[in-house]
C-alpha positions as a printed NumPy array, in Angstrom:
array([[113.462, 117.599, 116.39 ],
       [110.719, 116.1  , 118.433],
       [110.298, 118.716, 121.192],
       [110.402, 121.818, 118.112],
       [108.082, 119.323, 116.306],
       [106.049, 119.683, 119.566],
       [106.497, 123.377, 120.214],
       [105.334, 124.034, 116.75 ],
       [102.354, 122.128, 117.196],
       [101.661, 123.17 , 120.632],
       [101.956, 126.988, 119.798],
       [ 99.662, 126.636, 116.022],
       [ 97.112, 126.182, 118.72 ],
       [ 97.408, 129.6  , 120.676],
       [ 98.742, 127.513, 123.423],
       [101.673, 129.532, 125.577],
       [104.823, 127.259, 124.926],
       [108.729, 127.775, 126.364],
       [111.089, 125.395, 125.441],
       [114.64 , 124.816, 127.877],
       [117.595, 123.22 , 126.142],
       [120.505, 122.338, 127.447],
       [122.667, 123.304, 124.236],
       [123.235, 126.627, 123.012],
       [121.385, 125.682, 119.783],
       [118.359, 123.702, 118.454],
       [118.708, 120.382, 116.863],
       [119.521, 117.842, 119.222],
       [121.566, 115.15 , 117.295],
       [121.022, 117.008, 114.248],
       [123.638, 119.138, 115.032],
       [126.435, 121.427, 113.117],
       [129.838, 120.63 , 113.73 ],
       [132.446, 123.891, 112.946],
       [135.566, 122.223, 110.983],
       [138.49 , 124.163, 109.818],
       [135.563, 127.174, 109.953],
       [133.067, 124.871, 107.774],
       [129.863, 123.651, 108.821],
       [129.794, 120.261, 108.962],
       [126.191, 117.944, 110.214],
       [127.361, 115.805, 112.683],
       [124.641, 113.78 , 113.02 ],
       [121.62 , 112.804, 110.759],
       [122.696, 113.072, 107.22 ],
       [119.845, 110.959, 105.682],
       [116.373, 113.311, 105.279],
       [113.144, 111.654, 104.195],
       [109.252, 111.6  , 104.654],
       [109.364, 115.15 , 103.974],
       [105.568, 115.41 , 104.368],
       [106.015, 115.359, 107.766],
       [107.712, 118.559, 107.932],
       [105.478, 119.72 , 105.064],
       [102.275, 118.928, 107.422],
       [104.511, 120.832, 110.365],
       [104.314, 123.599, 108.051],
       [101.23 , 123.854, 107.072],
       [ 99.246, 123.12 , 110.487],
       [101.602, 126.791, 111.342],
       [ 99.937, 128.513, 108.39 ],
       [103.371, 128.539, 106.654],
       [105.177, 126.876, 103.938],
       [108.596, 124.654, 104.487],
       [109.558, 125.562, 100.728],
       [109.725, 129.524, 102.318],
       [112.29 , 128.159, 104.728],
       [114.166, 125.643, 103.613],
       [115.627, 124.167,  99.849],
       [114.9  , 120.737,  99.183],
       [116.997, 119.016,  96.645],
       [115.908, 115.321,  95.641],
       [118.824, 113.246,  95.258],
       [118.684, 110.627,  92.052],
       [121.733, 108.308,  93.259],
       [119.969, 107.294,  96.861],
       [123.718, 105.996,  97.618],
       [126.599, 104.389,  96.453],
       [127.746, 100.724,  97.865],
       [131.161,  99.112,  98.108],
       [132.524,  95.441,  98.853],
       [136.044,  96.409,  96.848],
       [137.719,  98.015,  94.164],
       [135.526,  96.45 ,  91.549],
       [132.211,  96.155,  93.718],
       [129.906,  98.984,  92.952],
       [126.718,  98.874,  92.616],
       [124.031, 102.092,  93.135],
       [120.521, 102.779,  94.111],
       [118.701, 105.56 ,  92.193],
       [115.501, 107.019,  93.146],
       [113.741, 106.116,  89.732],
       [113.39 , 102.334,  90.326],
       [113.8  , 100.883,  87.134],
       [117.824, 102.238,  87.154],
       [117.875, 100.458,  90.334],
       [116.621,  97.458,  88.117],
       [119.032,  97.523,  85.808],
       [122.255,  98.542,  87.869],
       [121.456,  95.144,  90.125],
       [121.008,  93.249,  87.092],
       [124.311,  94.7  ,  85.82 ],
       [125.753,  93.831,  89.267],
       [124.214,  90.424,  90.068],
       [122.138,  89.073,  87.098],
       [119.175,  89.305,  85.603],
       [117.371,  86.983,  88.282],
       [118.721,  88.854,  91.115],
       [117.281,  92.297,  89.337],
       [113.221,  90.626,  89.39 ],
       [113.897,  89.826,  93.59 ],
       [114.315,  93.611,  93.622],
       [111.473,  94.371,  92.222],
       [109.369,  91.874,  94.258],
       [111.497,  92.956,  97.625],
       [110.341,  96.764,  97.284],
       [106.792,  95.771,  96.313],
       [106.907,  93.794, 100.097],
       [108.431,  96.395, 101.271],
       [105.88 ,  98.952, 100.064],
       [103.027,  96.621, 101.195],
       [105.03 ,  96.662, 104.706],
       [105.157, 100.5  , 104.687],
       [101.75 , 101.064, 103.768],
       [100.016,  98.591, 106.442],
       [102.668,  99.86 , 108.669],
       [101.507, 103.307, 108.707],
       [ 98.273, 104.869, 109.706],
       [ 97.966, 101.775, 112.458],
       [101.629, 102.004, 113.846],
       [103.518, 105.155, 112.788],
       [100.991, 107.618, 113.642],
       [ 99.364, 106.023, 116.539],
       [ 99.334, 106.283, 119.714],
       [101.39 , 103.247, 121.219],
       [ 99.992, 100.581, 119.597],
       [ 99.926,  96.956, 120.546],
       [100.348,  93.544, 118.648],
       [ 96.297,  93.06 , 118.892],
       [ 95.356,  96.917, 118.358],
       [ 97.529,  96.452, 115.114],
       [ 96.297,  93.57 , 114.15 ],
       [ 92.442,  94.736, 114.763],
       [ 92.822,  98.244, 113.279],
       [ 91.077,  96.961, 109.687],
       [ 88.876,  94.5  , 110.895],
       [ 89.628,  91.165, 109.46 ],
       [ 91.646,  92.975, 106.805],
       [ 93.899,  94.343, 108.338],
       [ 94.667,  90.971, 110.446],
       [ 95.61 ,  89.455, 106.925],
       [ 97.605,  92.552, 106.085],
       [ 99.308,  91.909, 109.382],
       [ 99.847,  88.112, 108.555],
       [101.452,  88.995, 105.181],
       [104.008,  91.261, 106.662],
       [105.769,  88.498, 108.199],
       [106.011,  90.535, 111.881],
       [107.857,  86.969, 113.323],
       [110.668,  86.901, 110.678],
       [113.902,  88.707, 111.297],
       [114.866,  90.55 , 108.817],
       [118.364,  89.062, 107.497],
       [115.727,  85.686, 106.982],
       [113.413,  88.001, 105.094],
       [116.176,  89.329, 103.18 ],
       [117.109,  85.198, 102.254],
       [113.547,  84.917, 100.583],
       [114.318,  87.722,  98.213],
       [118.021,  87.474,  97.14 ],
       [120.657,  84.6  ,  96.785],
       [123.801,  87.464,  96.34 ],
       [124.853,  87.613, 100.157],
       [125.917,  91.53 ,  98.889],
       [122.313,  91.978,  98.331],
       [121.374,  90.962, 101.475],
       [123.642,  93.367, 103.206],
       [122.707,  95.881, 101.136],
       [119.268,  95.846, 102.507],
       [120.179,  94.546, 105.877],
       [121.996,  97.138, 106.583],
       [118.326,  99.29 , 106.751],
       [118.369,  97.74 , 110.62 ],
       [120.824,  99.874, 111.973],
       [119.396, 103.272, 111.046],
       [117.24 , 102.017, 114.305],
       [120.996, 100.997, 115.704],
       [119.871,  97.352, 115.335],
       [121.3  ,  93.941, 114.099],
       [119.842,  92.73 , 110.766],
       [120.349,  89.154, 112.356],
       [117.822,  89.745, 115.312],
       [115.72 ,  92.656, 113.95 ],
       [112.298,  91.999, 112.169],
       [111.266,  91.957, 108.748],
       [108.887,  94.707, 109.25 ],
       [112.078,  97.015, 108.734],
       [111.977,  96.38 , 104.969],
       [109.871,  99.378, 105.054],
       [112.823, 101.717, 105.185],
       [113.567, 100.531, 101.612],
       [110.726, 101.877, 100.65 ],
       [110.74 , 105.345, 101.973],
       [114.306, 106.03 , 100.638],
       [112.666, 105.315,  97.375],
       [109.692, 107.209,  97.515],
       [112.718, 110.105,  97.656],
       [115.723, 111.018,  99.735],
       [116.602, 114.853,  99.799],
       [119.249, 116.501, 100.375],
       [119.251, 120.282, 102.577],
       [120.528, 123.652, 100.948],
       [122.967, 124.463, 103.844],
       [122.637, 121.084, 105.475],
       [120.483, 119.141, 108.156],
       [121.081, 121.387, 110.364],
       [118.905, 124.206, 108.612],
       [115.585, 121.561, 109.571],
       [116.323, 122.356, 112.595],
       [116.445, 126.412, 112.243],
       [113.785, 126.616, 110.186],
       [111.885, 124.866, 112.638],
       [112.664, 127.219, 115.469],
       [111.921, 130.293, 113.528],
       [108.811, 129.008, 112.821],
       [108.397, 128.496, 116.715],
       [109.434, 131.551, 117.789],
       [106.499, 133.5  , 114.601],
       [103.589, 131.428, 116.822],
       [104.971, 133.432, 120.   ],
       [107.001, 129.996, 121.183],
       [109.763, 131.514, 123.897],
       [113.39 , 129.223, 123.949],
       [115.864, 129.654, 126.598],
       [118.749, 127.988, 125.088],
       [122.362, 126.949, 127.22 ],
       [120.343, 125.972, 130.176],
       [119.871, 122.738, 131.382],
       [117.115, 121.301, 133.417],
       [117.857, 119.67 , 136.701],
       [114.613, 119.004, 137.953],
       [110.639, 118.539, 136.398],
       [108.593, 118.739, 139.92 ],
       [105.122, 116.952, 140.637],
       [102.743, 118.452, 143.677],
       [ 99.829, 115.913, 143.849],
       [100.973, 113.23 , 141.803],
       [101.541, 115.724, 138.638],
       [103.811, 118.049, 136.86 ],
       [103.702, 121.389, 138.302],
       [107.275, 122.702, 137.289],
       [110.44 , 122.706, 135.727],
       [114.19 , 123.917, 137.509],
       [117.189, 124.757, 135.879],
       [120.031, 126.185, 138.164],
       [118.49 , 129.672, 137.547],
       [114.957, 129.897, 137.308],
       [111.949, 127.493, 138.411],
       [108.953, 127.648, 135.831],
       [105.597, 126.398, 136.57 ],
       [103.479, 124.558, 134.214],
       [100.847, 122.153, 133.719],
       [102.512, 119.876, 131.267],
       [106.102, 118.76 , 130.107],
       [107.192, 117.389, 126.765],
       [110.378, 116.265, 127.539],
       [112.391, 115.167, 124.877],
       [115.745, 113.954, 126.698],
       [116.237, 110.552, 125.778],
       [114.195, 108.496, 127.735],
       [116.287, 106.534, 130.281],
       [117.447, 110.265, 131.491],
       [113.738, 110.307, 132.74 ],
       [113.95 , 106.686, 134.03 ],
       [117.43 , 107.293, 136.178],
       [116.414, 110.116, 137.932],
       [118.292, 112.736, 135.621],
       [115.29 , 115.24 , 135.814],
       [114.492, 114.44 , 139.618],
       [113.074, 111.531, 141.517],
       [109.554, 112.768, 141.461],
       [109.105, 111.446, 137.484],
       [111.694, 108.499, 137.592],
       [108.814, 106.094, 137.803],
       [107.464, 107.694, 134.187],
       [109.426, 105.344, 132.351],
       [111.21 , 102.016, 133.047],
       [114.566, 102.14 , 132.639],
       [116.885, 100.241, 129.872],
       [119.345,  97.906, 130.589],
       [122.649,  98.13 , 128.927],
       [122.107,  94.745, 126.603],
       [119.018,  96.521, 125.733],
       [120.956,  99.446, 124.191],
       [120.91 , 100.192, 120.729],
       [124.041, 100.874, 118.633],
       [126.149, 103.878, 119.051],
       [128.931, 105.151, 116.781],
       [132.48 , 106.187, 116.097],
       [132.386, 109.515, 113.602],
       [135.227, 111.519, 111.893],
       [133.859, 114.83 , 110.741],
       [136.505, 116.098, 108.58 ],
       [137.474, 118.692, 105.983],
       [139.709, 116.618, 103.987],
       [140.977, 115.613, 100.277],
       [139.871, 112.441,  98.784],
       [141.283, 110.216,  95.769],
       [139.977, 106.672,  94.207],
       [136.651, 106.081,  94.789],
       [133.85 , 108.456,  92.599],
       [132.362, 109.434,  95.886],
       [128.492, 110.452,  95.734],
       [126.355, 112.168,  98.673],
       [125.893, 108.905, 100.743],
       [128.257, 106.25 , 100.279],
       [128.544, 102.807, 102.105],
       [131.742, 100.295, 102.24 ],
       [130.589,  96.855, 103.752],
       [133.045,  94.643, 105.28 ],
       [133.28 ,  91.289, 104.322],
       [131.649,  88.979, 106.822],
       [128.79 ,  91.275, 108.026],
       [127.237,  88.389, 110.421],
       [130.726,  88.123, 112.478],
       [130.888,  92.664, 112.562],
       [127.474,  92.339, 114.499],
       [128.62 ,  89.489, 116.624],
       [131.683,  91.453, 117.304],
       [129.392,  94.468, 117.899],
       [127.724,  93.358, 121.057],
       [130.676,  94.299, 123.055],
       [134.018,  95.339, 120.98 ],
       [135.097,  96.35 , 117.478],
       [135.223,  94.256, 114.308],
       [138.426,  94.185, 112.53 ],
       [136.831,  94.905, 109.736],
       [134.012,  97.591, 109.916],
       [131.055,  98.795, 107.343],
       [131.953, 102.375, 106.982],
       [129.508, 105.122, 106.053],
       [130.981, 108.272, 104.22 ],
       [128.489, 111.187, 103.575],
       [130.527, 113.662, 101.184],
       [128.528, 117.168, 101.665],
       [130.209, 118.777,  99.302],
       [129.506, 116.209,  96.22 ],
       [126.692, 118.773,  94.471],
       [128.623, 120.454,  92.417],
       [132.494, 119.674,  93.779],
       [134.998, 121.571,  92.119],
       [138.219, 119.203,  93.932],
       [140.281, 120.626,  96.305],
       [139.267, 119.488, 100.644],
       [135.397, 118.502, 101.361],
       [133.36 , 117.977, 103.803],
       [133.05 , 114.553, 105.209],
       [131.117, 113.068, 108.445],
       [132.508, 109.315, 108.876],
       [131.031, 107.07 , 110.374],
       [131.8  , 103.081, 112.071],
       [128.864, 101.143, 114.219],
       [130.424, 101.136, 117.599],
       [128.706,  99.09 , 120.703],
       [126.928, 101.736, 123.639],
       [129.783, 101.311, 125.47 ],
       [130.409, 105.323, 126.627],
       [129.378, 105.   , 130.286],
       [132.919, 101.602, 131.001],
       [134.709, 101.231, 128.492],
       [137.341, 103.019, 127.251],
       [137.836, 104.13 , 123.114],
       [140.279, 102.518, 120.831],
       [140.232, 105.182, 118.583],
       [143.613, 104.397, 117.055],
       [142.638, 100.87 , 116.09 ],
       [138.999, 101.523, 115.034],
       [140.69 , 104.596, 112.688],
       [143.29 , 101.656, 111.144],
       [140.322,  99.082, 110.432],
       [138.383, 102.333, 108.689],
       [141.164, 103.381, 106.438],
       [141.923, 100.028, 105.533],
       [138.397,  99.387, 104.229],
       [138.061, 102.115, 102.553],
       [141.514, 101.985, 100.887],
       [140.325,  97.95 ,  99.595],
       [137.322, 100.168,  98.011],
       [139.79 , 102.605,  96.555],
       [138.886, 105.531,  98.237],
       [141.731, 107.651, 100.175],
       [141.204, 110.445, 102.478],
       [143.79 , 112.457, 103.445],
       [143.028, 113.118, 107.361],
       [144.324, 116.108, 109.36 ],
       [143.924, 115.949, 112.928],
       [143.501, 119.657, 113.137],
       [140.823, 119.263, 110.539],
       [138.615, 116.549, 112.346],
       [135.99 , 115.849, 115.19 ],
       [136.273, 112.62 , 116.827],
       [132.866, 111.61 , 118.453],
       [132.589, 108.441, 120.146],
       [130.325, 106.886, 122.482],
       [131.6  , 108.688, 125.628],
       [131.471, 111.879, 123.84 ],
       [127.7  , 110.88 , 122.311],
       [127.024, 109.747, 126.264],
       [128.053, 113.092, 127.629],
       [125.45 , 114.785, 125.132],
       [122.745, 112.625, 125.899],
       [123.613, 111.218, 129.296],
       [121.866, 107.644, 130.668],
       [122.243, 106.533, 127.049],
       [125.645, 105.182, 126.682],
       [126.376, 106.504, 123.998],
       [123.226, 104.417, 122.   ],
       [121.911, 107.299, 119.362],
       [118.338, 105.164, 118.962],
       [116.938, 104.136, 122.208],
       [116.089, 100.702, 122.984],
       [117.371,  97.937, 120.195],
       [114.692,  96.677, 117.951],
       [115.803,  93.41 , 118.638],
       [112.509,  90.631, 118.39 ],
       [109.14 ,  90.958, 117.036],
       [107.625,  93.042, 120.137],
       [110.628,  95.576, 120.385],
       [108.8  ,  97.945, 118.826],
       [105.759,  98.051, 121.108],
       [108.182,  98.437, 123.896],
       [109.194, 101.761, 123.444],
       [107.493, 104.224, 125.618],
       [104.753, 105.979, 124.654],
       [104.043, 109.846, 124.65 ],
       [101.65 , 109.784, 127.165],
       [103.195, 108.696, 131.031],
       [102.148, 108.002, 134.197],
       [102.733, 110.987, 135.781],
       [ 99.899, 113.444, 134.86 ],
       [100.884, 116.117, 132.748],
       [104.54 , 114.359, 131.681],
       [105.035, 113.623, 127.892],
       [107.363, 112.207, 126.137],
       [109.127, 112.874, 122.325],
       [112.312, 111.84 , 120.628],
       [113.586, 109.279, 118.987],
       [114.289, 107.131, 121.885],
       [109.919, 106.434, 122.126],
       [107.55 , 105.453, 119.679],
       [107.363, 105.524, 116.611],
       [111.309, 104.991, 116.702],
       [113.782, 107.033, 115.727],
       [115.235, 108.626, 112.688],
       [114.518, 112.951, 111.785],
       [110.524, 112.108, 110.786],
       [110.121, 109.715, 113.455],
       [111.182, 111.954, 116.012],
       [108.762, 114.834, 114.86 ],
       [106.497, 112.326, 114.77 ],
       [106.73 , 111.553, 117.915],
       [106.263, 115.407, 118.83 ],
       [103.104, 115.438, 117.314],
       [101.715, 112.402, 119.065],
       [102.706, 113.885, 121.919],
       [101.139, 116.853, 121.468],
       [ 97.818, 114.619, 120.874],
       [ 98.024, 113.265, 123.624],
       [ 98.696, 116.149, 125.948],
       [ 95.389, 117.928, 124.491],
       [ 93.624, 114.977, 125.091],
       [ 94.301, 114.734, 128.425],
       [ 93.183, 117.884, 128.811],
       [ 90.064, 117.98 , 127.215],
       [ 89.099, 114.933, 129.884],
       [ 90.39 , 117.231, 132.538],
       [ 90.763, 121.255, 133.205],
       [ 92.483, 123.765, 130.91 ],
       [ 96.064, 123.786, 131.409],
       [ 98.293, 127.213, 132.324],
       [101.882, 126.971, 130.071],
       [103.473, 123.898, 128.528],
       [107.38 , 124.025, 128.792],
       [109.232, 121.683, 126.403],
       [112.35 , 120.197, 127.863],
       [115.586, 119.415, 125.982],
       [116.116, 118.799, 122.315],
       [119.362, 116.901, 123.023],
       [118.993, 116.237, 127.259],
       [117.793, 118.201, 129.952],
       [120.057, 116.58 , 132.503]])
């Protein structure tokens, strides 16, 4: 999403744009499973910050409403701990207020309300200075309002982790994994991520959407618009090589064809650029991550199945019981007793009968040593859901097993790790590469760089990258063709 992001951008400009993916179709991670002949997204399932597709849109002299259907979603997901442990969040937050006070009492209801007002005030420091910047730093951040904005910074609590932050707001331990879990839609630990994550509470609740033929569609509707502003793609061919003469870019290989170019967006994740997986010339564009550095991966089932017990909704969570010991256990092996995610795609309007499902148990980024226990994790994941009271009736011929070996052959140098580096510590976030590299004319997009990952972050991430390439240039010479490389890897 954040090379078409990119392409888009690149081409509402008049500037001459090809695009080389590896895959035989756009999306990256966002991608469409085919399950007993359904369509299934195998990857994001969540969609959000919809202005940034709208402002996609609109810089392209189009409209997203002409090519997609957006559906907002009033139950933002249902939540689990057993059998008689529901609770739901709804996008109109005074239901939220009263199905937590239902839940957990009346006291626990006012910490919600003063949790999303922190996490608003989080957000909305957060993100002209951060999320749309170009790589900020703790003391550009801090700066970016004067004195201000240093205060702003000060109230956000950027040293607290966020399972501590969560402890100021709510006594219910449920409560705090409720919110806690928010860290791993970066693939992080509540436990060692920051506060500053709170934020995602707030942008589910300022609306969560759902897709008229699913995720997937984003990322068709962003290629069509591509190819209207005269963007070329040459999809099922991979890049093995982006070549420098003179200390810059000056083409791109794939085992057919070698196109020239002045400038590269590659959006490969960005260790593949950092171990040499696009050639030896840009290696030193990025320094590489070290496996304890690795974000979470993931163990999914997509599946066309029947389901009885639980009143499944669109999202659905079902924590385990002793969430600090399933992240300890996380850092290297499989908790006996895993939160499991269920997205039921089928839940507008189900009529009964099989649905679609996508699955889905934290799993260490373990794809490159360590062999799957798929038969054990699959035992621990039934058994949680069954204590919630959901059964699904699994056929193997009717589900897509994707671990981290399978997620490492798709986006190789990763391990399997869907998010990049871990936002583990108050300065993970200013780790993550930046857009612009050392190697003149070599950008970088995805979710794997700033501003993080997630569908709007990664288009996000497109954009800045597209700032930053014209930039450059202006402060330079005109440029001849721009080639963006890989929505899911270019090795």
């Amino acid at each position: 999403m954040g090379g078409l992001a990119a392409a888009v951008s690149l081409a509402s400009r008049g500037e001459e744009v090809l695009v080389v993916e590896r895959q035989a179709a756009p999306g990256g991670k966002m991608r469409r499973l085919d399950v007993a002949g359904r369509g299934i997204d195998g990857g994001p399932t969540v969609f959000t910050m919809r202005w940034v597709l709208e402002q996609l849109f609109d810089e392209a002299g189009a409209s997203l409403s002409d090519h997609v259907t957006l559906e907002p979603l009033s139950i933002l997901a249902r939540h689990a701990w057993s059998e008689s442990e529901r609770l739901d969040l709804h996008a109109d937050l005074e239901a939220s207020v009263d199905a937590i006070a239902a839940f957990a009492g009346a006291a626990e209801a006012q910490h919600f309300r003063d949790f999303s007002a922190e996490a608003k005030r989080i957000y909305q420091t957060l993100e002209q200075p951060f999320l749309r910047a170009q790589r900020p730093n703790p003391v550009s951040l801090a700066m970016s309002n004067g004195l201000r904005g240093m205060a702003a910074m000060a109230r956000i609590n950027p040293f607290e982790t966020m399972w501590k932050g969560l402890g100021r707001h709510f006594r219910d331990p449920r409560l705090q994994q409720l919110f806690g879990r928010y860290a791993t839609y970066c693939g992080s630990s509540p436990f060692l991520a920051p506060a500053t994550l709170m934020l995602v509470a707030h942008v589910e609740q300022a609306g969560v959407w759902t897709v008229k033929g699913g995720m997937h569609e984003l990322a068709l509707a962003l290629d069509s618009l591509a190819r209207s502003k005269g963007v070329t793609f040459r999809y099922g061919e991979a890049v093995t090589e982006i070549a420098t003469q003179g200390g810059r870019v000056a083409a791109v290989s794939t085992a057919r064809e070698r196109f020239e170019c002045a400038a590269v967006i590659v959006n490969a994740d960005s260790n593949a650029v950092a171990t040499g997986l696009l050639g030896a010339s840009v290696k030193r564009a990025v320094a590489p991550i070290q496996p304890e550095q690795r974000s979470l991966s993931a163990i999914t089932w997509a599946a066309v199945a029947n389901t009885s017990g639980f009143p499944l909704t669109r999202h659905n969570v079902f924590f385990s019981r002793d969430y600090r010991n399933e992240f300890r256990m996380l850092t290297n092996d499989y908790p006996g007793e895993p939160t499991v995610y269920v997205c039921a795609q089928d839940r507008h309007g189900h009529a009964g009968g099989p649905e679609r499902l996508l699955l889905l148990v934290n799993s260490p980024a373990n794809g490159d040593f360590a062999p799957q226990a798929h038969e054990q994790v699959e035992r621990a994941m039934r058994a949680k859901l069954m204590q919630c009271g959901l059964d699904v009736d699994f056929k193997p011929e009717n589900t897509i097993i994707t671990d981290p070996a399978r997620f490492e052959s798709l986006f190789p140098a990763t391990g399997g790790a869907l998010y990049g580096r871990a936002s583990h510590g108050w300065t993970a976030s200013f780790q993550r590469p930046a857009a612009r590299t050392v190697v003149e004319g070599l950008y970088l997009a995805g979710g794997s760089v700033h501003p993080g990952p997630g569908v709007p972050m990664a288009m996000l991430s497109g954009r800045l990258a597209v700032q930053s390439l014209l930039a450059s240039r202006a402060s330079t010479q005109a440029f001849r063709r721009a080639a963006t490389a890989g929505g899911i890897s270019t090795a």
